[in-house]
C-alpha positions, 0 to 999 in steps of 0.5 A: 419593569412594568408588566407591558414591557415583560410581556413584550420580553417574554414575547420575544424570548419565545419568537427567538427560541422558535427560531432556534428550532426551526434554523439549522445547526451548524454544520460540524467541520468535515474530517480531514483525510491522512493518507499516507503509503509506502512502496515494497512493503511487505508486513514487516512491523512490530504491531505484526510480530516482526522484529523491525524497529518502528516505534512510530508505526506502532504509535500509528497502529494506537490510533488505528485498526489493524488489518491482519489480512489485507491485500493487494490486487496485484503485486507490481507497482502501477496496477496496484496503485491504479486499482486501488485509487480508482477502486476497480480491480486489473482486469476492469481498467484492463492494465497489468503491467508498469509501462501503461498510464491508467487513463490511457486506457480509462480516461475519464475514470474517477480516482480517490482524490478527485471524488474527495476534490470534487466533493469541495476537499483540497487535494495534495500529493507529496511523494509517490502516490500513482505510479512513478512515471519518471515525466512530470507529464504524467501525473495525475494533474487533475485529481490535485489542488496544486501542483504534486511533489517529487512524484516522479522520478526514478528509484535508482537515481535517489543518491544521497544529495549532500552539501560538501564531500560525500561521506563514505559507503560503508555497504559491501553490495555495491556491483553485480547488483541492479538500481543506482550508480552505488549499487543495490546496497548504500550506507552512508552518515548523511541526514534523513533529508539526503535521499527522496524521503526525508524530502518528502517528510519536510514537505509533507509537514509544510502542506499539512501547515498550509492546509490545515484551516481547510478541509484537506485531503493530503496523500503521503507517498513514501518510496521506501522500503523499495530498493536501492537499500540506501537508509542513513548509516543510524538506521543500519546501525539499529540492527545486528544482522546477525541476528534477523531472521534466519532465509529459508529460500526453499521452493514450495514442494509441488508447485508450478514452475510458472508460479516463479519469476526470474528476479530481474529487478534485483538480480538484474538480466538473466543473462548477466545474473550473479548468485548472491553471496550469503554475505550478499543476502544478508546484507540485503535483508539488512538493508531493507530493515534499515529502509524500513526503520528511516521510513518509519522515522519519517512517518513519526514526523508527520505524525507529529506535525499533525499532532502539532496542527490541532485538526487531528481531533478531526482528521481520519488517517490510513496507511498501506503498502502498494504490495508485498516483498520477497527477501529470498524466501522461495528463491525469489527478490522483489515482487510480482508473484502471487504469494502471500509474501507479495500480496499481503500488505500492511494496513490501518485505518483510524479515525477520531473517537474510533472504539477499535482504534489500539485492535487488530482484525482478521476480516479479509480487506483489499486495497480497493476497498480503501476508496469507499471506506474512506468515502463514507467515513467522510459522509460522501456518496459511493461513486459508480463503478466501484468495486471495492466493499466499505469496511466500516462495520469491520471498523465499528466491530473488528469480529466482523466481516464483510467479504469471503475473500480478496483476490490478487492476480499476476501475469506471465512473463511478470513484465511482458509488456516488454515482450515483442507482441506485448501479451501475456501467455498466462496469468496467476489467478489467486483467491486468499479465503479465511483458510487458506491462498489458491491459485490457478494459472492460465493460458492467457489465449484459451483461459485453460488451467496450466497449473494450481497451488493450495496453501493452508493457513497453517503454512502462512507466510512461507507457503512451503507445501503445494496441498492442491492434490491432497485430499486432506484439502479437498473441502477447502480447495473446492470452495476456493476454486468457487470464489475463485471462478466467480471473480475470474471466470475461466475465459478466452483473449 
């Protein structure tokens, strides 16, 4: 090479490595988001010392952060979901009941996958993610890429679907009992694709296939462990219910009667109500652990099918129950009331290359909280309007904190949307701090305090002593009754 043409050469070397550094670098593929919920699902894992058998969960919970104090805002299904996919609590989209649709109210709120849809993600639904209106009208047609899957429909009408005869029930809890045409309690040898779940864990594994070469947003919505206790006869077959854990259905000495509710949803009309049996109750324990276990299996089909789709490197997951559940315990089944066993959820966050990931934390979070947290995780902007608080620093340091308190709420009567005028006469105010759950129910018309609870931790889940008037408390309920107040200052309807 003559010495003219090397210095051309080198020339061109050096105008090309100029190039390099003035030309952006390309642009790192953006993370994918996971997220997948479970319906009535009370802490009832074995990452949260529960004697539940969910080997997937705890696979999960390897990837992830675990949220030891995690809360809904209200423990019923519609206002949940609508505060936490939109990020704004009951009382701003003004809707605490089942029966309202969110954009009735708040038509042109943005909710979680939309903010991710209009952010140039493919947004998917499989499964029950907002409220399960049982019309396919309405959905929430907007928020989503292609049209939703089993979203809608009814809990009692999940009977199993089976090609030839249907085998036989082996449950005992059959009449006297709301939910479907067999009964609160169902257990049957029928494949896990029988009942909506298993359809939904097929369906999910073939949309994260579909999606896969793209940035995707994909919600799994799970309908178990919601009543009917219907769970494929293997996953009852997992437990002696002899040897689950023993119901203290005590009441809490000293609290307000108004803190209770009738239990319609599994007991049925007051006016028609049976006692169960204690053959009756455990049975139903038993079932809701067997739902428990099938809804664990599904999960460990998604799991393995992202695993299998080689964008987990780059796929953010998160899951969390809509609210918490009562097995008994306090005399009530179901939900809707303000005690730690209906407002605490399960709840993990993982990402890739996360150092927390396989930790737990104590930091107070809400299920509002969801929405920003997932949003900066993505690198998107905070949309206006939010309410809930970005956990990222708890993610980066679970010995971090980055809120006081979470708040949950409930009316009285739990459903009175159902009532002639329509209208609560009181509702449930409830701040949880890092010591103890206070709550204040009010007169929905006059906002005048008709009664309170304090609950210290030492007392956490089974809140069985009301320590409002126990000067032992004093300090503690005097600075929750000042969380309290600034969240939910005392006003008039």
């Amino acid at each position: 090479m003559s010495s003219n043409q090397l210095t051309i050469r080198m020339k061109l070397l050096h105008l090309l490595a100029l190039l390099a550094l003035t030309l952006p670098a390309a642009a790192a593929p953006r993370p994918n988001v996971l997220f997948i919920m479970a319906d009535d699902y009370r802490p009832e894992l074995a990452t949260y010392g529960s004697p539940a058998l969910t080997p997937n969960f705890d696979r999960l919970a390897r990837r992830s952060l675990q949220f030891d104090r995690a809360y809904c805002q209200q423990a019923v299904c519609n206002p949940s979901r609508s505060s936490m996919l939109t990020g704004r609590r009951p009382d701003t989209l003004r809707l605490w009941n089942n029966g309202t649709h969110f954009r009735e109210l708040n038509p042109d709120v943005t909710t979680l996958p939309l903010w991710f849809k209009d952010h140039g993600y493919h947004t998917r639904c499989v499964g029950k993610i907002f409220h399960n209106w049982h019309t396919e009208e309405k959905g929430d047609a907007r928020s989503w890429s292609a049209p939703e899957f089993l979203y809608y429909a009814n809990h009692g009408e999940d009977n199993a679907q089976v090609s030839g005869p249907l085998p036989p029930n082996f449950a005992q809890t059959t009449t006297g009992f709301s939910y479907s045409k067999n009964g609160l309690c169902e257990c049957r040898d029928v494949p896990d694709e029988a009942y909506y779940d298993g359809r939904v864990a097929a369906e999910a594994v073939r949309v994260l296939n579909e999606v896969k070469e793209k940035p995707f947003f994909l919600a799994v919505g799970f309908w178990k462990p919601h009543a009917p206790f219907n769970a494929p006869k293997k996953y009852w077959d997992l437990y002696d219910r002899a040897k689950l854990p023993p119901l203290d259905a005590r009441r809490p000495v000293g609290a307000p009667d108004i803190a209770f509710h009738q239990s319609t949803e599994i007991l049925g009309p007051v006016a028609k109500q049976k006692s169960p049996t204690p053959e009756q109750v455990a049975e139903i324990r038993h079932g809701y652990f067997a739902n428990i276990s099938y809804l664990d299996a599904q999960l460990g089909k998604v799991l393995d099918a992202l695993d299998r789709s080689g964008v987990a490197g780059r796929t953010i997951i998160t899951f969390v129950g809509d609210h918490g559940y009562h097995l008994g315990e306090h005399g009530q089944w179901a939900k809707t009331s303000n005690f730690e066993y209906d407002a605490r959820v399960p709840f993990f966050i993982g990402m890739p290359g996360m150092k927390s990931a396989g930790k737990k934390t104590t930091a107070l979070a809400e299920l509002l909280d969801l929405f920003p947290t997932l949003a900066e995780l993505a690198g998107l902007p905070k949309p206006l309007g939010i309410e809930g608080t970005s956990l990222m620093p708890v993610l980066n340091d679970p010995a971090k904190a980055v809120k006081p308190a979470a708040f949950t709420q409930h009316p009285r009567p739990a459903y009175f949307d159902r009532e002639p005028d329509k209208q609560p006469k009181a509702m449930g105010v409830s701040v949880r701090t890092a010591s103890a759950r206070y709550t204040e129910w009010r007169d929905w018309k006059t906002g005048q305090v008709m009664g309170r609870e304090l609950y210290d931790n030492a007392q956490q889940p089974a809140e069985l002593h009301n320590r409002v008037d126990d000067p032992q408390f004093a300090k503690v309920r005097a600075e929750a009754e000042g969380l309290l107040r600034k969240q939910f200052p005392p006003t008039q309807h």
